[in-house]
N, C-alpha and C positions, 0 to 999 in steps of 0.2 A: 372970846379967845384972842389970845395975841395974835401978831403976823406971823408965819411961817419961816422956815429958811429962807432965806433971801439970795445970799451970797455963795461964788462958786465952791468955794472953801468949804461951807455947811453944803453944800447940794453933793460933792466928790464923799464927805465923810458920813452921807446916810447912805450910802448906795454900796461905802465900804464896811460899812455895817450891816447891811446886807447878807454880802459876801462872807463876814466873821462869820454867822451864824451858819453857812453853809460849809465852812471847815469844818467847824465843829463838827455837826452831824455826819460829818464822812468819818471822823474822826474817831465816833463813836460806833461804827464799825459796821452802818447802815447804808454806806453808800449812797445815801441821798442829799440834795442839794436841800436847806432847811426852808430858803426865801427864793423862790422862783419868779421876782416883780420884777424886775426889770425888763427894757425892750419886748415888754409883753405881747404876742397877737392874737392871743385866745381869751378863752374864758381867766379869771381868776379861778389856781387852784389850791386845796386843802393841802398845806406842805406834809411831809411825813413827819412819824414824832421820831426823836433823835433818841430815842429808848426802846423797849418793850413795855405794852403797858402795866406790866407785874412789877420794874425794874427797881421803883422806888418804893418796894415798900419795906418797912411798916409804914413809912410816912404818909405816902397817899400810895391810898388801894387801886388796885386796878380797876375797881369797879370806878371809881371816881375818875379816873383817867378818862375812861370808856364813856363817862357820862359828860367830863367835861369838854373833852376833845372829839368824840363822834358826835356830839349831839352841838352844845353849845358853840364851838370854833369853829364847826362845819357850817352850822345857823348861822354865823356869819359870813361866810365865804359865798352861803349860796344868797343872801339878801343884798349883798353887795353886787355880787352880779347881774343879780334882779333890779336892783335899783341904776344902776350905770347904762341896762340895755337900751341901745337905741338912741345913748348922748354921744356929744362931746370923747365922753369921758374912759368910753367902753373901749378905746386902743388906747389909753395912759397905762402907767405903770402904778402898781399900788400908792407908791410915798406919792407921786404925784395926784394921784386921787387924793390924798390925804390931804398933803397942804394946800391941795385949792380948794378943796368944800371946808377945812378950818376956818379960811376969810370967808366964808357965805353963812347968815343963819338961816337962808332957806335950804341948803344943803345941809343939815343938822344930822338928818338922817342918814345920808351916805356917809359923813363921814362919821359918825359912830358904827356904823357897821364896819368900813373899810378898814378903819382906826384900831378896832376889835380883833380883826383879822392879824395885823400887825404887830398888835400887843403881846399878843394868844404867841406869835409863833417864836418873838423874842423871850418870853414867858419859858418855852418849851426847852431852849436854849440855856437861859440861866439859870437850868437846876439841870443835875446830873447825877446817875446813881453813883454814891459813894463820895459826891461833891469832891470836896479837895480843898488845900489853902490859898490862900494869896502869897507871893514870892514877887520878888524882882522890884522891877518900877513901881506896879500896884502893891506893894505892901509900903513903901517906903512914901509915898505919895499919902496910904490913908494915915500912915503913922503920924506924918505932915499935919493933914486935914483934920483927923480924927483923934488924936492920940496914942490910939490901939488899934490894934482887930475888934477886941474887945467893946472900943467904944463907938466902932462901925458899923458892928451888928446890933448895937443898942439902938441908934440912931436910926436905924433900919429896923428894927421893932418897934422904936417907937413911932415912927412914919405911918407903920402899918397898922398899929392900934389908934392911932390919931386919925386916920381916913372915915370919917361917919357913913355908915351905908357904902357901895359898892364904889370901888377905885384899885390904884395901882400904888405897891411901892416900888422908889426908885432909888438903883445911886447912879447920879450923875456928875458930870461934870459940867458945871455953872463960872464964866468968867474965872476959867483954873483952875478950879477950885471941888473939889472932892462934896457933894452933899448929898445927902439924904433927903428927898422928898416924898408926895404923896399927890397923887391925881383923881380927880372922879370920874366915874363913869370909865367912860374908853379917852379921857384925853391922854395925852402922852405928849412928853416931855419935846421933845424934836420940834413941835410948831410952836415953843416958846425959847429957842435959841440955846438950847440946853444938849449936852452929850448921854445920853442912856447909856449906861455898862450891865446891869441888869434890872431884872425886878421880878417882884411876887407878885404874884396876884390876890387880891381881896374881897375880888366879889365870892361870895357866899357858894356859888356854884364849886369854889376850888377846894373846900375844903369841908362842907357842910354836911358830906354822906360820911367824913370821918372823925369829926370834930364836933360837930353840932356848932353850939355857939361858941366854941372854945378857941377862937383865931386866934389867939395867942398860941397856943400849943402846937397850930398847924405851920405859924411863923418860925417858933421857934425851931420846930423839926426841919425848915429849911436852913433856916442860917446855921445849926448846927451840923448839917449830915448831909446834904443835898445842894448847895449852892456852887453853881462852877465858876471857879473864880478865874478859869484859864479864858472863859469863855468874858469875861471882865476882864481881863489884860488885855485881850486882842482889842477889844473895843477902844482903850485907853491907848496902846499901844498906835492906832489908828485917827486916834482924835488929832 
């Protein structure tokens, strides 16, 4: 893996990214805060979901919520805790766990859990029931980058068909610039100097109790129906 954030610059705008996603979730009429990492002194906890988990559907069911958020993003919460007990590391803050076992491969393991944690809860963030458009700075930024919405969400589909085996897709912003990527496993875009606005997820567990093999179909029911693009402006707006 690459180095991490380095600079005050990138260290002020992950922590204000953060913060976005706990708008949001208030915003969504749950009253809870989405990322509770920072100046941590307890345990890491399981943030709440910024929905109900019936909210999004047809797209994904609530049993699949239920299976991937009570089971899978909890398994991460509580192995990350398990693995931290007893370091260094068990009073840092999530991102901070993050980008310092990024530089270690014997830390491999903590940071695929902690990383996981992280992804999962931004994940939860960038979809919303009933989604919405891009407007303002964010649509004239991808019109820039991208051409369209249209050629946005393609780039974004195609990210996410092009991920082999489990990973993440992304749009970030990269040296200015508006892209579309794709990550494996739990990496995540932040410890290669990159801006997150959102992303889907593509491990198999997010979509496979309603899609089967059919990721395309689970992609495409977010970029059309489900992706909150408000929740991508703050990010941008922030960067």
């Amino acid at each position: 893996m690459l180095s991490p954030y380095q600079t005050n610059h990138d260290r002020r705008h992950f922590l204000k990214t953060m913060a976005a996603a706990g708008v949001v979730a208030a915003g969504a009429g749950l009253g809870v805060t989405a990322m509770p990492f920072t100046a941590r002194a307890a345990e890491i906890e399981l943030p709440k979901l910024p929905f109900a988990e019936n909210a999004l559907e047809p797209v994904i069911s609530a049993r699949t919520i239920s299976f991937h958020y009570g089971k899978h993003h909890a398994g991460y919460v509580k192995k990350t805790n398990a693995a931290i007990k007893g370091t260094p590391l068990e009073s840092k803050s999530l991102e901070e766990i993050i980008m310092e076992t990024s530089k270690n491969p014997d830390q491999q393991g903590i940071f695929n859990n902690a990383a996981q944690v992280w992804n999962h809860t931004f994940y939860w963030n960038s979809i919303s029931p009933g989604g919405g458009k891009p407007d303002g700075a964010l649509l004239k930024k991808i019109n820039a980058d991208f051409g369209s919405l249209d050629d946005c969400k393609k780039a974004l589909a195609d990210a996410a068909a092009s991920r082999f085996a489990s990973g993440w897709a992304w749009l970030v912003i990269d040296g200015g610039t508006l892209k579309a990527i794709n990550t494996m496993n739990a990496d995540t875009p932040m410890v290669h100097g990159m801006t997150p606005l959102l992303t889907i997820d593509v491990w198999e567990h997010a979509y496979y109790l309603d899609y089967q093999n059919r990721r395309g179909d689970y992609v495409s029911g977010l970029l059309d129906k489900l992706i909150n693009w408000d929740f991508a402006s703050k990010n941008m707006e922030m960067s």
